[in-house]
C-alpha positions as CSV (number, residue, x, y, z in Angstrom):
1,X,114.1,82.7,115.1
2,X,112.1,79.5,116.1
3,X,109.5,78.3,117.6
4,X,109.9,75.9,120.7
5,X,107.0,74.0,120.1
6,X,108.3,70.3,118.2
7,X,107.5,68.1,121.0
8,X,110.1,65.5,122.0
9,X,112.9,66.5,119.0
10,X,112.9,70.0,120.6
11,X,113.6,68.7,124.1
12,X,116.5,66.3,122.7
13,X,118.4,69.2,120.7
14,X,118.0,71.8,123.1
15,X,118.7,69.2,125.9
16,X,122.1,68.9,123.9
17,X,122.9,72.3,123.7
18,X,122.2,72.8,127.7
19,X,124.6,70.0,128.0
20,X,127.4,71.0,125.5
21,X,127.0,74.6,127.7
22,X,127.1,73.4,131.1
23,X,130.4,71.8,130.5
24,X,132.2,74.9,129.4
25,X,133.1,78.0,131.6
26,X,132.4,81.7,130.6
27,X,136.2,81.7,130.3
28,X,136.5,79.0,127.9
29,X,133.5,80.4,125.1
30,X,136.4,82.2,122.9
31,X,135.4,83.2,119.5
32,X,136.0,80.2,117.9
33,X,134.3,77.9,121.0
34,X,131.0,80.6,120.6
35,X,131.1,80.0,116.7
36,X,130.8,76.4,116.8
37,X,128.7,76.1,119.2
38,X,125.9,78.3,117.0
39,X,127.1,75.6,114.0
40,X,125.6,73.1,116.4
41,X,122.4,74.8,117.2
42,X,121.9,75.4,113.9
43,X,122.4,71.7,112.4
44,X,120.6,70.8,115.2
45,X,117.8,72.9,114.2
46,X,118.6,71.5,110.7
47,X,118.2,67.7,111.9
48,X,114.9,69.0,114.2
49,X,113.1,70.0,110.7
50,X,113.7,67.1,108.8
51,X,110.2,65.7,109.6
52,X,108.3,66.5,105.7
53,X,105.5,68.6,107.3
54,X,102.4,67.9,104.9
55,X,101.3,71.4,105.0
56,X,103.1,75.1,105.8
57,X,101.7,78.0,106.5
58,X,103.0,81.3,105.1
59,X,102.2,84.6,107.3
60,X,101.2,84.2,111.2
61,X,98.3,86.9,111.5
62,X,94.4,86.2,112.0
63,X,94.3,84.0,108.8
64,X,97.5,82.1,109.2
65,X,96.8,81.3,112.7
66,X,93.3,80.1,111.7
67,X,94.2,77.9,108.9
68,X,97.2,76.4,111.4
69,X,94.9,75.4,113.7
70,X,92.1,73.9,111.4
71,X,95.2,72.1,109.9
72,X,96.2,71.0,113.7
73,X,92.4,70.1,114.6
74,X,92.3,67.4,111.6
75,X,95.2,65.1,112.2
76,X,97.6,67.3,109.7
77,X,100.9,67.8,110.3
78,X,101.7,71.8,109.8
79,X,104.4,74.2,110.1
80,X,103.9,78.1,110.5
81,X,106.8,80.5,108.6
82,X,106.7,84.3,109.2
83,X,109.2,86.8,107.3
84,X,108.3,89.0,109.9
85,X,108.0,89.4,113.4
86,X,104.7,87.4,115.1
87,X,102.6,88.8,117.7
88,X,102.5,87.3,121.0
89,X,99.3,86.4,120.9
90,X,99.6,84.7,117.8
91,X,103.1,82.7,118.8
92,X,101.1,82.0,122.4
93,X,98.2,80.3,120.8
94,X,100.2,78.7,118.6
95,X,102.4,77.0,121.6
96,X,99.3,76.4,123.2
97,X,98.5,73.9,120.2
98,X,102.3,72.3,120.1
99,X,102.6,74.2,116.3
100,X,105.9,74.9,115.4
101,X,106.8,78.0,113.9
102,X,109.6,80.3,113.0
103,X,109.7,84.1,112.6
104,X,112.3,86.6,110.8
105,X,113.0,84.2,107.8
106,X,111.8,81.4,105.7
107,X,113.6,78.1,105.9
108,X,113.4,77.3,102.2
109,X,114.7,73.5,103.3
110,X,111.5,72.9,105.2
111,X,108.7,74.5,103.2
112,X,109.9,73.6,100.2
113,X,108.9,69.6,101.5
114,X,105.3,70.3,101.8
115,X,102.4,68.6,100.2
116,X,100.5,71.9,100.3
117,X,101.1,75.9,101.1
118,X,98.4,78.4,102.4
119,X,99.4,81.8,102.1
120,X,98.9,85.0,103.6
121,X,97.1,87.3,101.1
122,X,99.7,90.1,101.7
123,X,102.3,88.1,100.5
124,X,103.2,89.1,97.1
125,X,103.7,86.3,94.0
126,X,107.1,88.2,93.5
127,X,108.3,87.5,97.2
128,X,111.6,84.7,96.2
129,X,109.7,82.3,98.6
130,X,106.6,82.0,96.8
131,X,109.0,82.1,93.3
132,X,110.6,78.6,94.7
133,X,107.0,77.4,95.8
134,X,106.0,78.3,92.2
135,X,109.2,76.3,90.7
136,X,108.8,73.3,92.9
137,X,104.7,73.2,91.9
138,X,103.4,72.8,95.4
139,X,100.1,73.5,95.9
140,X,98.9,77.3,97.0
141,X,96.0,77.9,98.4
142,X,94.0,80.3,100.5
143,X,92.7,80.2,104.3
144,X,89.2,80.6,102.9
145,X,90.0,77.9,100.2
146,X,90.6,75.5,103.2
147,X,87.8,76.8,105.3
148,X,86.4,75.6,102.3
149,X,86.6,72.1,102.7
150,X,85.2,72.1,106.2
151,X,82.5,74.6,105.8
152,X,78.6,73.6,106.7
153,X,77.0,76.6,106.4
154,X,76.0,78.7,103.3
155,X,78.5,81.9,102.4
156,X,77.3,85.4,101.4
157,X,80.8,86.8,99.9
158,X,81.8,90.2,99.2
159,X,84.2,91.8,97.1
160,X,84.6,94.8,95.0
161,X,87.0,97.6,95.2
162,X,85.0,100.2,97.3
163,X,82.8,99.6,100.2
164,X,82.8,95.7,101.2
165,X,83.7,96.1,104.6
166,X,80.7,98.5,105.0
167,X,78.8,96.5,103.3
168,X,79.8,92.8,104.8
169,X,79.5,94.7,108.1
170,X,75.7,96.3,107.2
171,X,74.4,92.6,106.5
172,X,75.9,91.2,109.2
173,X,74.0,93.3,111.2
174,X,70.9,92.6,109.5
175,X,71.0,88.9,109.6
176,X,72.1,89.0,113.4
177,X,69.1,91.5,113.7
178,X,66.9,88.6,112.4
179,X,68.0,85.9,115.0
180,X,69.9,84.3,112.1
181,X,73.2,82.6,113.8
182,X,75.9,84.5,111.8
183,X,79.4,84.2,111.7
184,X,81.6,86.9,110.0
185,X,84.8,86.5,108.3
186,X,87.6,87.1,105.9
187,X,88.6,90.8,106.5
188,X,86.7,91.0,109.0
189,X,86.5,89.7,112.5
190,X,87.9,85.5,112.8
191,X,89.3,83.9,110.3
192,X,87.1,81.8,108.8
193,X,89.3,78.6,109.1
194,X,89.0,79.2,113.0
195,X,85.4,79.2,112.8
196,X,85.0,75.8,111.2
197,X,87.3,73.8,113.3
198,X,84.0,73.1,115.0
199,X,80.9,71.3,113.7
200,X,78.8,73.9,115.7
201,X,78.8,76.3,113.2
202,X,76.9,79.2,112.0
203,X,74.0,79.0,109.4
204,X,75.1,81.9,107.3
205,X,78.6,83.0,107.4
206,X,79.2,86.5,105.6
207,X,83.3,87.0,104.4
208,X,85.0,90.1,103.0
209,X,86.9,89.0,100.0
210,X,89.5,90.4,98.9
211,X,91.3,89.9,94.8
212,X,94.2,88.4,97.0
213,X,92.1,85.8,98.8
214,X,89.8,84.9,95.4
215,X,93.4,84.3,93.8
216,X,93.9,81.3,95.6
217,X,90.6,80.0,95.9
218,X,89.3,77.3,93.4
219,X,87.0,74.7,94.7
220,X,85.6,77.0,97.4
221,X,81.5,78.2,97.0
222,X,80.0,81.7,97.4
223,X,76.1,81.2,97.8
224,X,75.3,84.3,97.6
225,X,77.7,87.0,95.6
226,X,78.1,90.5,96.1
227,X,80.2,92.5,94.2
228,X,80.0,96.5,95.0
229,X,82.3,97.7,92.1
230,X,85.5,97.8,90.1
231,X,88.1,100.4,89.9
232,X,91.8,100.8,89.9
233,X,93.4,99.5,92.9
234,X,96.4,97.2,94.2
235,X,97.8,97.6,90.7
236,X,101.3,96.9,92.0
237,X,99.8,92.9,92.1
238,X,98.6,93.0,88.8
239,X,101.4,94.1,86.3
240,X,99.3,97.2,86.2
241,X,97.1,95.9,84.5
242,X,93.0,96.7,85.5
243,X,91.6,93.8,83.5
244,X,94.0,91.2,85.3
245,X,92.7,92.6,89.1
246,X,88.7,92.8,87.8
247,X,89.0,89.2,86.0
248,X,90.6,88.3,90.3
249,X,87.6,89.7,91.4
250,X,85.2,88.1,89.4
251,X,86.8,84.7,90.6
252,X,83.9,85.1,93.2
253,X,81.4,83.5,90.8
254,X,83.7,80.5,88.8
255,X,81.7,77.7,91.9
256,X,78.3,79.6,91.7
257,X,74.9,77.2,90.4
258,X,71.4,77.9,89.6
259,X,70.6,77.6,93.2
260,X,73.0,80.7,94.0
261,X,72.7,84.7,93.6
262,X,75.5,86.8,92.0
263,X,74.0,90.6,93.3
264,X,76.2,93.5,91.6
265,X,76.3,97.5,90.8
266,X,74.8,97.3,87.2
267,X,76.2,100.8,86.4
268,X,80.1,99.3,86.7
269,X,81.4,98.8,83.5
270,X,83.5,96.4,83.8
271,X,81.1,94.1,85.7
272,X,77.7,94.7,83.4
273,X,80.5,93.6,79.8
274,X,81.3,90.9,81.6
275,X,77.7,89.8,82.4
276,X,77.0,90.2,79.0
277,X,79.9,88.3,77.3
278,X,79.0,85.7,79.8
279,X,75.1,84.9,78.9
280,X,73.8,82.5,80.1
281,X,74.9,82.7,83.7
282,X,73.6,79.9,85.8
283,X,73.3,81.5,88.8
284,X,70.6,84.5,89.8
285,X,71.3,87.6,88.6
286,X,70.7,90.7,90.9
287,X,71.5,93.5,90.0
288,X,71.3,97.1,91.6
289,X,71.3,100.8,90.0
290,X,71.2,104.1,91.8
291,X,68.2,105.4,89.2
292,X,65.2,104.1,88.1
293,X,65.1,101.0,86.3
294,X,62.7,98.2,85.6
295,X,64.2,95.1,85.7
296,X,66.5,95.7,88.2
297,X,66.7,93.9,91.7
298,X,67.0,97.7,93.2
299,X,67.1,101.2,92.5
300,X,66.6,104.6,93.2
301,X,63.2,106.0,92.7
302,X,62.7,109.5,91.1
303,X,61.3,110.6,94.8
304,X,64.6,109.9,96.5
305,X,63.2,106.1,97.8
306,X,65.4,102.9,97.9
307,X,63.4,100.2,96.5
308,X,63.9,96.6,95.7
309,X,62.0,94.1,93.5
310,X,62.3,90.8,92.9
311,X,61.4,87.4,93.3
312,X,57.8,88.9,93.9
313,X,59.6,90.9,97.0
314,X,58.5,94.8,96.8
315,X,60.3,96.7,99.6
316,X,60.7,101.1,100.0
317,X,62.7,102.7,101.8
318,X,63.4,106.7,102.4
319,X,67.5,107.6,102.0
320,X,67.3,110.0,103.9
321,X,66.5,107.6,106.8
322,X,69.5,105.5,106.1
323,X,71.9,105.2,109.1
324,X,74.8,105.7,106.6
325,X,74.8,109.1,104.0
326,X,76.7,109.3,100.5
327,X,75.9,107.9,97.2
328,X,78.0,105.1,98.0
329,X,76.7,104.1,101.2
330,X,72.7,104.1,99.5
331,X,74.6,101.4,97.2
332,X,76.2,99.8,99.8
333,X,72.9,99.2,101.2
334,X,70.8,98.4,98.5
335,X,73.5,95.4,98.1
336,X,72.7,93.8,101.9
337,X,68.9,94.9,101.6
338,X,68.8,92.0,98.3
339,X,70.8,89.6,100.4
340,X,68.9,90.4,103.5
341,X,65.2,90.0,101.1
342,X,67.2,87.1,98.8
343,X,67.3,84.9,102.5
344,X,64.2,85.7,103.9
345,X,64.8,88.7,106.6
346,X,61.6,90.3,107.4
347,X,60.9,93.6,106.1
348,X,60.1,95.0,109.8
349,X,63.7,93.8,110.9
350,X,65.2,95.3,107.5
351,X,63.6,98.4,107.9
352,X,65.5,98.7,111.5
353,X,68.6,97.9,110.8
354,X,68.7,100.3,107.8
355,X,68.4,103.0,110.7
356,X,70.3,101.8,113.5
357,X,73.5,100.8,112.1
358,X,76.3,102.1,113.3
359,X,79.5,102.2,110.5
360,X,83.1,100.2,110.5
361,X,85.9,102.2,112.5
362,X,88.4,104.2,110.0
363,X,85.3,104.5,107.4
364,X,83.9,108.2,107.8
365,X,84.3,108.3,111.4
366,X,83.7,111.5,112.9
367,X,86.4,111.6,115.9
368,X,86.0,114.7,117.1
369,X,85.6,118.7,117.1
370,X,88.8,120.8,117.9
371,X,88.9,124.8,117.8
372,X,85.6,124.3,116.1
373,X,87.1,122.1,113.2
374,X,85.4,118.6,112.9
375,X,87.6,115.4,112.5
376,X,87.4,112.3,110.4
377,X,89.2,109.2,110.3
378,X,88.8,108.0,106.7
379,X,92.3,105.2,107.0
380,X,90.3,102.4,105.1
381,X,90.7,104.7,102.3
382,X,93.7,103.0,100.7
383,X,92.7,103.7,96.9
384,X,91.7,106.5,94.8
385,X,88.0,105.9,94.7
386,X,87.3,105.3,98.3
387,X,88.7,109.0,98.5
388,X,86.8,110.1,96.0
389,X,83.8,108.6,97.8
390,X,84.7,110.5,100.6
391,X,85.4,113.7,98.7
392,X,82.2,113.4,97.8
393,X,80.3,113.9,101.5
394,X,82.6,116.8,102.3
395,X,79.4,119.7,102.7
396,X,82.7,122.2,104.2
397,X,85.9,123.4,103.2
398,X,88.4,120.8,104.2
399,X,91.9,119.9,105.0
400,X,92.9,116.7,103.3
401,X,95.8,114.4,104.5
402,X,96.6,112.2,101.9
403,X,99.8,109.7,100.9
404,X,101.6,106.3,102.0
405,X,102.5,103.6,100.2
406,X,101.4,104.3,96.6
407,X,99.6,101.6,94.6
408,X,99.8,103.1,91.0
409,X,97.2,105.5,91.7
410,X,96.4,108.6,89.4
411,X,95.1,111.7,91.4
412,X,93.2,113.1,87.5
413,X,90.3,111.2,89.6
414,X,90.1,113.5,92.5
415,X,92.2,116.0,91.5
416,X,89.0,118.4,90.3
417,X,87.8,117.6,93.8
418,X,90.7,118.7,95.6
419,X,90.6,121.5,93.9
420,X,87.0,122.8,94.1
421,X,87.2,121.8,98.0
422,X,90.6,121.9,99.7
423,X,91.7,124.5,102.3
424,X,95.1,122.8,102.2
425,X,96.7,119.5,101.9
426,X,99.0,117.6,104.2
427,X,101.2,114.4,102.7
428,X,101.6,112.2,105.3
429,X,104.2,109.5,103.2
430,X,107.7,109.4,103.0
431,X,108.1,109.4,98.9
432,X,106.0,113.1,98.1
433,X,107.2,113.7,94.7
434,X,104.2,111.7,92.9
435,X,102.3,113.8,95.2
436,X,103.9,117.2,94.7
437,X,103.7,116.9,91.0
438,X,99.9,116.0,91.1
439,X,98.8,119.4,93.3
440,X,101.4,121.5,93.4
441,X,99.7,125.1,92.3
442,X,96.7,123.8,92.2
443,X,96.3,124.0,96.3
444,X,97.3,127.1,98.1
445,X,98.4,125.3,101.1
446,X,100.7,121.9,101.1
447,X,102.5,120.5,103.3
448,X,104.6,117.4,104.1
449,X,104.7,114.7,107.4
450,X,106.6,112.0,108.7
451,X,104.7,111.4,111.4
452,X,100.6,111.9,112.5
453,X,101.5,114.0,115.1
454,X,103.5,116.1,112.5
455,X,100.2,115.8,109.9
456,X,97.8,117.4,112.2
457,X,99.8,120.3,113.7
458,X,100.0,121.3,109.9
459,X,96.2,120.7,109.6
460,X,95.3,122.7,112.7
461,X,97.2,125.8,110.8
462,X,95.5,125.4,108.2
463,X,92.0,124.7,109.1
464,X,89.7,127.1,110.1
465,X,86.7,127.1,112.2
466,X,84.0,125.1,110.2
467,X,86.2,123.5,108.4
468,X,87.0,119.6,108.4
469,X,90.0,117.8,109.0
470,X,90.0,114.6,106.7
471,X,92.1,111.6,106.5
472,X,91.4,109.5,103.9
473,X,95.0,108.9,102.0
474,X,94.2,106.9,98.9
475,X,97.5,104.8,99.8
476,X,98.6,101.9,101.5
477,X,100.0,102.5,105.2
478,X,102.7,100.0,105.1
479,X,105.8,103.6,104.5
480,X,104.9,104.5,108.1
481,X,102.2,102.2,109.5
482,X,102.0,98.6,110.1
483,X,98.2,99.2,108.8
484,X,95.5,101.1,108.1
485,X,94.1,100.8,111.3
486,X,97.6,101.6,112.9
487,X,97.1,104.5,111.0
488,X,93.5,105.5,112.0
489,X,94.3,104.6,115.3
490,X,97.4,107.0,115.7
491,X,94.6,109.8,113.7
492,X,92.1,109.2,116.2
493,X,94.1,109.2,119.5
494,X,96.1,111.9,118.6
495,X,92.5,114.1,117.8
496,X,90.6,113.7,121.2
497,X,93.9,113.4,123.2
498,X,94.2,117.6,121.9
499,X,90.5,117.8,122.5
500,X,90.9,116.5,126.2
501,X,93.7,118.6,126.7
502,X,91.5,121.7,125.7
503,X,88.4,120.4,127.9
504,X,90.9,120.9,130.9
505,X,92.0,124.2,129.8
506,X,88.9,126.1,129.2
């Protein structure tokens, strides 16, 4: 389906077609008369896109949208495709800025004619229309790689496997906290293409980054580089192969000078051979370790204190005051406390916003008690290790609902967790066998869902009072969800919906 929105063209072809309609009576559109006259909306939609549009756009969400309209906002002639179906938010906007677009299909004809493609990161390298984009050797690019080009302020990036959304959101606060203007992007809130279209733009913007986005990003310029960790995930995009994803994620760093900061978990394998290999780096090297160190940016002291040292900065800080709990959250903040000390933010204002922050929806977020059972949204967990993470702050027995669109996982890494911890689990997915064979005899109770409504009836059966209810599936959504938050979403609603219902009741 297409867009309306090519100006004068559009008016003359579907001027034509009103015409050629008008002059023939419901009677008279046989077969044959309805067939050709779809022939000559289609040629006419054929002729209407044989302007070469310099650039196309690939995916019409938050980051497709953004990059269309920094495209429109500089003189350059672009053209939006969607496989799917747009929202109509997106298609309105998009209308609203005379940006043509088409949804449902990719007209290989046009795109194919561009000077230059950005494309969304959920679009796979094995989809056939990137294949032809490949073979033709347009250009591909990113919406952060375009931001790029327009971008005034300095970038704090984060990446990693687990806990960059925490984190990206944690500094954010911080520097917001500070008075610093902020602007967050890539994951997160606007695109960042939206937010350079103007020259009013934030001092510091801090972007989520994920392997798909560094892909496609080569002249673009992370500041300040954080990098949380490296483990197994999305291994469907990389052949299966870990070193291919880690060696993505590392792309973070290939624009980084001596006037920049790469800040990184000095315990990851992966991350601390590659520093090594890669001596000298030019760039400031900050790394972080969860025990005591000397010559680390920040650790863990023996009597359970954060601190950070560096630069001739000396900061403490008790974990246990920490807004967030977990091993991985103390990590996820020593990461923003080194950006946060690296720019300049006052230790009074870092000290506050270490306790008042309030977490990222669908990341441990308590939703609710029910028949004395507590409730926790963990959707964001779409890998192995950010269940394991989550595993790891469970203090009761616990019903786990797990499952959805497999990424190559292997449940060895949480499987002695499951075990020592789980009441019962619940599959929420519609392919179980990978599942089955992982924990079947190894968890008294299992069961199966096609639906979250389904999911926690089973886990109200099984749970008992004290217990908690946990959804943190180690999978993609995309079997039964349009996304992790659709998922989380349906979790959450579902949860206090049963826990109004009882209010009235009792």
């Amino acid at each position: 389906m297409y867009g309306l929105i090519c100006g004068e063209k559009t008016s003359e072809v579907f001027g034509n077609v009103r015409d050629f309609t008008e002059n023939c009576s419901s009677e008279s559109l046989s077969d044959a008369t309805e067939s050709l006259l779809w022939g000559f909306i289609k040629t006419s939609i054929d002729i209407m896109f044989e302007e070469n549009y310099k650039a196309v756009v690939l995916g019409a969400g938050e980051s497709g949208v953004g990059a269309a309209l920094l495209y429109k906002s500089r003189g350059i002639e672009v053209f939006v495709s969607d496989y799917g179906k747009i929202a109509e938010k997106y298609k309105i906007e998009l209308e609203e800025h005379a940006i043509p677009y088409e949804e449902g299909t990719h007209s290989t004809s046009v795109i194919l004619r561009a000077s230059e493609v950005v494309k969304s990161p959920g679009i796979p390298e094995k989809a056939p229309i990137m294949q032809a984009i490949r073979e033709q050797g347009i250009p591909v690019i990113s919406e952060i790689e375009l931001a790029g080009r327009y971008l005034r302020g300095k970038v704090i990036g984060i990446t990693g496997s687990n806990g960059k959304t925490t984190t990206t959101m944690w500094l954010h606060h911080i520097l917001s906290e500070a008075g610093l203007r902020v602007g967050l992007a890539g994951n997160v809130g606007f695109s960042l293409a939206r937010q350079v279209i103007t020259d009013d733009q934030p001092e510091y913007f801090v972007v989520e980054l994920s392997s798909f986005q560094l892909d496609d990003m080569y002249q673009f310029r992370v500041h300040i580089a954080l990098l949380m960790n490296i483990t197994p995930d999305h291994l469907d995009r990389y052949h299966y192969n870990f070193e291919e994803y880690a060696l993505a994620k590392m792309r973070i760093l290939q624009n980084q000078t001596e006037e920049d900061a790469f800040i990184y978990w000095g315990e990851d394998e992966f991350v601390s051979r590659y520093v090594m290999m890669h001596q000298p780096m030019p760039m400031h090297l900050l790394p972080f370790l969860t025990y005591p160190q000397v010559g680390s940016a920040a650790d863990k002291s023996d009597d359970n204190m954060m601190r950070l040292h560096f630069e001739g900065k000396s900061f403490e800080f008790p974990i246990d005051q920490l807004a967030l709990q977990g091993p991985h959250n103390l990590q996820n903040a020593m990461a923003a406390s080194i950006a946060a000390l690296h720019i300049g933010v006052s230790e009074e204002v870092l000290t506050r916003a270490l306790e008042d922050f309030v977490n990222v929806p669908h990341r441990l977020e308590k939703v609710g008690v029910l028949d004395g059972v507590r409730y926790i949204n963990d959707s964001k967990a779409t890998n192995i290790s950010s269940t394991y993470y989550a595993l790891r702050t469970m203090t009761t027995p616990y019903v786990l609902i797990l499952g959805g669109e497999d990424k190559g996982n292997d449940y060895l890494d949480i499987t002695e967790q499951i075990v020592s911890g789980a009441r019962g689990l619940i599959f929420l997915t519609t392919d179980v066998l990978k599942l089955y064979k992982a924990f079947h005899g190894k968890v008294k109770h299992i069961a199966s869902a096609l639906s979250m409504e389904e999911a926690i009836a089973h886990a109200r059966q099984m749970a008992q009072p004290g217990d908690t209810v946990l959804l943190s599936p180690a999978c993609a959504s995309f079997d039964l969800f349009t996304s992790y938050i659709h998922r989380g979403d349906c979790f959450r609603e579902i949860v206090q919906d049963l826990i109004r219902k009882q209010g009235k009741h009792d």
